[in-house]
Residue, then its C-alpha position, 0 to 999 in steps of 0.5 A: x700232458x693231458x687231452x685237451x677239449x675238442x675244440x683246441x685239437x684241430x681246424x674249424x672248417x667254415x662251409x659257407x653253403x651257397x658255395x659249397x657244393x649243389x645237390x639239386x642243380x639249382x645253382x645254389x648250394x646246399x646240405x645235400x651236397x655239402x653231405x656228398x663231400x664229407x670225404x673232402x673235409x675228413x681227407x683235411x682232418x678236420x676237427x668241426x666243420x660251421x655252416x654259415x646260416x642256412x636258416x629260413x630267410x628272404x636272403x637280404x644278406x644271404x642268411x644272416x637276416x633270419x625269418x626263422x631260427x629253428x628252422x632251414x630255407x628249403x633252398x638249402x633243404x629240411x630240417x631233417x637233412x640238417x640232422x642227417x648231416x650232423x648225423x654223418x659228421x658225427x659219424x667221422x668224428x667231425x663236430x657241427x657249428x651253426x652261426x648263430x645270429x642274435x643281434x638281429x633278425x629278418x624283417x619278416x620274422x613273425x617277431x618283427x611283422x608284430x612289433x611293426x604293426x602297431x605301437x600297442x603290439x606286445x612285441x613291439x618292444x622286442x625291436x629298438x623303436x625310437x621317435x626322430x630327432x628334433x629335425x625330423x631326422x633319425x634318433x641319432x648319429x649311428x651308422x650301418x656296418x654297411x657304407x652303402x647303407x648310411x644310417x642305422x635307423x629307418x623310418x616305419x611310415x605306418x607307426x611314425x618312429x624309427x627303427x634300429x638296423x646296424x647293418x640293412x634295413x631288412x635287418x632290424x635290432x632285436x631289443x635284447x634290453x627286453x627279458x622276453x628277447x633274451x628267454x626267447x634266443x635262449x630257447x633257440x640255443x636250446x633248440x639246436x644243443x638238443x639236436x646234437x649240433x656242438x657248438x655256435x659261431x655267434x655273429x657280431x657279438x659285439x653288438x649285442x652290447x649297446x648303451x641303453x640310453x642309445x647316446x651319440x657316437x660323436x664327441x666321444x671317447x668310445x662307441x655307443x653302439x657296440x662293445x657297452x660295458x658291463x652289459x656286453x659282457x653281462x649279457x654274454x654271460x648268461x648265454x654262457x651259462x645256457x650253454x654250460x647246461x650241455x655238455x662239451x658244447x662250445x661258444x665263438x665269438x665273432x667280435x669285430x673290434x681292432x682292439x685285442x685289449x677289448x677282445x680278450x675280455x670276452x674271453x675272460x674268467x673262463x666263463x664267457x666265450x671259448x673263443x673270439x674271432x681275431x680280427x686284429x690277425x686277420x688284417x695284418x700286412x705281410x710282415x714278420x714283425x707285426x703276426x709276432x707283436x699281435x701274437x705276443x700282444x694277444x698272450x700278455x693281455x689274456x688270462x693263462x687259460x684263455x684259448x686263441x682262435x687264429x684265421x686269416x680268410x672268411x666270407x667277408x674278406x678278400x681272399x688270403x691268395x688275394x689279399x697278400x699278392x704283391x701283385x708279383x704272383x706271390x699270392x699262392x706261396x703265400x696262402x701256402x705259408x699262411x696254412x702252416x701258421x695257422x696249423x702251427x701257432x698255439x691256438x685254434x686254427x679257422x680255416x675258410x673253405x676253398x683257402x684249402x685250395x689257394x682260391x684267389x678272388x673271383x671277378x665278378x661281372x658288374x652285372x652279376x654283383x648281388x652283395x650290397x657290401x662288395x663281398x661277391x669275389x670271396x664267395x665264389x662256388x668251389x670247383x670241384x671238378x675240371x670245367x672241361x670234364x664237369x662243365x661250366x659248374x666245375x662240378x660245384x653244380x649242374x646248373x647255372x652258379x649263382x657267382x661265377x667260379x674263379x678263372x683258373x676253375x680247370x688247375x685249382x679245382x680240388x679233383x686236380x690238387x687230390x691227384x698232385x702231391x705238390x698242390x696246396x690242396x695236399x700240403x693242407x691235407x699233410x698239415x692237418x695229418x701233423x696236427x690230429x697227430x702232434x700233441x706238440x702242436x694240439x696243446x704244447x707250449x709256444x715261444x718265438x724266438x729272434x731269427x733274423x729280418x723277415x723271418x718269424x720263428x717260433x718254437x711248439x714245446x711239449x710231451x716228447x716233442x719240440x718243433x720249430x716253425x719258420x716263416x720266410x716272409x720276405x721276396x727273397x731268401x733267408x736264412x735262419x739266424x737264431x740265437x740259442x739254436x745256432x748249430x742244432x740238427x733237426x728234421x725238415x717234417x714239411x715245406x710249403x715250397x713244391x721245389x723245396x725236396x724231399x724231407x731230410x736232416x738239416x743244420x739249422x745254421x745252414x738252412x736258407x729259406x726261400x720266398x714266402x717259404x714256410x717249414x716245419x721242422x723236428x729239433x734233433x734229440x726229441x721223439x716226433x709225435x705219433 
């Protein structure tokens, strides 16, 4: 079997900065101190790690309202730093993502201060300018992402027309119809592949995509505003083949649609994305039925060569120990499961800094809100070290944090799980070892098969290897049903429940899961990887 690329090894860790670690004691984090915990991300075998912006900017949506794309917010620290740190990564065998962000900047972009001041500006076409309805009101009926914010256009009092925001209006549209848009994100693509940074997370890809003539959402069968064939994929396209220009760089996409047909054409062809966030995944329920119909829906649509990428937590949504919590306490288990299925499907696995460590949500006071889309609770500071031996900054910083940390600070911080063997910090730790280790895992072929209600089992066949996952994704114990196994011998390599015991040999016909238990097992007669 041969290699396969970087990208398909391992786990993509996602940094958001503001949150990872503070180097200076403001209370924000940085690149300082996202450098001083590089052990923490090689202790998980991480195959790249993706910074979330740290671009300048006025931090109307904490950095992906951009003021300049070549550069870093001296909040976060210099661009030399930035280098430094990818020099560091590099240095472990840790590949560098940065969220690229080319659907729209900052309101106080150069750019945009020139398009707004005058219609005869020459950059006044990089931005979607329109004049109002007939009514006075905006050009039409699209929306911002953001409830809160209501429509995707704002009036410019000084020009007289309207602009485009799909998400606030500090965020305007980049007119990417315009040649001169497209030549100009292009040479910030370039800027970074010629700084050594190895790939891009490309944020709301969809968007980029949108019906020239900007036709009304209502009384139609498809959106207007994002997903517009053919240019969204035309578009993505010539990106694509920037890109291409650098070697064993790499493309993800997030595209936001619920719709996996829809997804899977941005993979198509081989030369578009290298991977497309799954947000079909990502929202659904605690159900065996319904992770197997998406991931079976996901290998019929795709082309053979296309390459999944699975997560189920970012900093947009509700954390995984949160967010499957049937309000029983069941959260942990279940964010302990949820790692190993994520390690464990053929795919790329994403993982959200802090799921490393079962993090629930944060509560966050109404007067500390600072997210104008409800975002604050999953965008906690990480604690790093116990409050009662840090302070109140749990090591995260030595200042005041800009979010409050979550409650249980003292037990889940990652100085504590280092030292317990049976912390998720450590389960996560020996599932990232299997996975460096397991060309099984990195590049083996996947087959489910039927294990009785609750229950979602699959097997990882290639090289020397076969190993069958198990899901338990019920509130009581089952057993293991499978047809076609029913009597095989194998090798318990990992259990996601602390009071499962020591690995050992097991009878698959005999073997019962409990709650919300996840296991990893070596089927008798084939060689574990190395």
């Amino acid at each position: 079997m041969s290699s396969p690329p970087w990208w398909q090894r391992g786990t993509v860790y996602q940094v958001y900065p503001r949150s990872f670690a503070d180097g200076d004691g403001d209370g924000v984090g940085d690149l300082r101190g996202l450098r001083t915990h590089l052990d923490h991300l090689s202790a998980l075998h991480v195959q790249a790690v993706w910074l979330s912006p740290v671009f300048p900017s006025p931090m109307a949506d904490f950095g992906y309202d951009v003021a300049d794309y070549c550069d870093v917010d001296p909040l976060f620290g210099t661009l030399d730093e930035l280098d430094g740190l990818i020099a560091d990564c590099h240095g472990r065998g840790i590949r560098v993502l940065l969220d690229w962000v080319p659907n729209h900047s900052s309101d106080r972009h150069p750019w945009f201060l020139a398009s707004r001041s005058s219609r005869a500006d020459p950059r006044r076409d990089w931005y979607v300018w329109r004049d109002g309805a007939p009514d006075g009101g905006p050009p039409n009926d699209w929306r911002s992402e953001f409830a809160a914010v209501g429509p995707a256009w704002t009036h410019d009092e000084a020009t007289g027309q309207w602009y485009l925001h799909s998400y606030t209006p500090q965020q305007p549209d980049l007119n990417w119809e315009n040649p001169d848009v497209e030549a100009a994100m292009y040479d910030v693509v370039r800027f970074w592949f010629d700084r050594g940074v190895d790939g891009l997370r490309v944020d709301a890809l969809q968007r980029l995509g949108k019906d020239p003539l900007l036709r009304a959402n209502a009384g139609s069968d498809r959106r207007h505003d994002q997903d517009w064939e053919p240019v969204a994929h035309e578009r993505l396209r010539r990106i694509r083949r920037v890109a291409d220009e650098y070697p064993d760089r790499v493309l993800v996409g997030e595209v936001y649609l619920l719709d996996q047909r829809r997804v899977v054409d941005y993979l198509a062809g081989g030369d578009q994305l290298h991977m497309a966030h799954n947000f079909v995944f990502l929202h659904l329920p605690w159900d065996a039925a319904a992770f197997r119909r998406v991931v079976e829906e996901f290998e019929d649509l795709a082309e053979p060569d296309a390459w999944p990428a699975w997560f189920l937590g970012n900093h947009d949504h509700s954390r995984i120990a949160t967010r499957y919590d049937d309000g029983r306490g069941s959260g942990p288990a279940r964010a302990r499961a949820a790692a190993l299925l994520l390690t464990a499907l053929r795919g790329t696995p994403f993982l959200y800094q802090g799921d490393e460590l079962g993090l629930p949500d944060a509560e966050i006071p109404p007067d500390r809100v600072v997210d104008v889309d409800g975002r604050d609770p999953e965008r906690a500071p990480l604690p790093w070290r116990p409050p009662s031996v840090a302070g109140p900054g749990a090591g995260f910083t030595t200042g005041t944090p800009w979010l409050p940390l979550v409650r249980d600070a003292e037990e889940l911080c990652a100085e504590r799980q280092a030292a317990d063997p049976a912390s998720t910090l450590s389960l996560v730790r020996r599932l990232g070892a299997l996975r460096a280790g397991s060309e099984t895992l990195q590049s083996g072929d996947q087959r489910f098969l039927d294990a009785g209600p609750d229950v979602l089992a699959w097997l990882r066949t290639g090289g020397s290897g076969r190993l069958l996952a198990a899901v338990n994704l019920a509130s009581g114990p089952r057993g293991l049903q499978l047809r076609g196994l029913p009597d095989a011998e194998a090798s318990v390599l990992l259990s996601t429940d602390p009071a499962a015991g020591a690995p050992g040999r097991v009878s698959l016909s005999e073997l019962v899961l409990r709650p919300d238990e996840a296991v990893l097992l070596q089927l008798a007669g084939t060689a574990q990887d190395s």
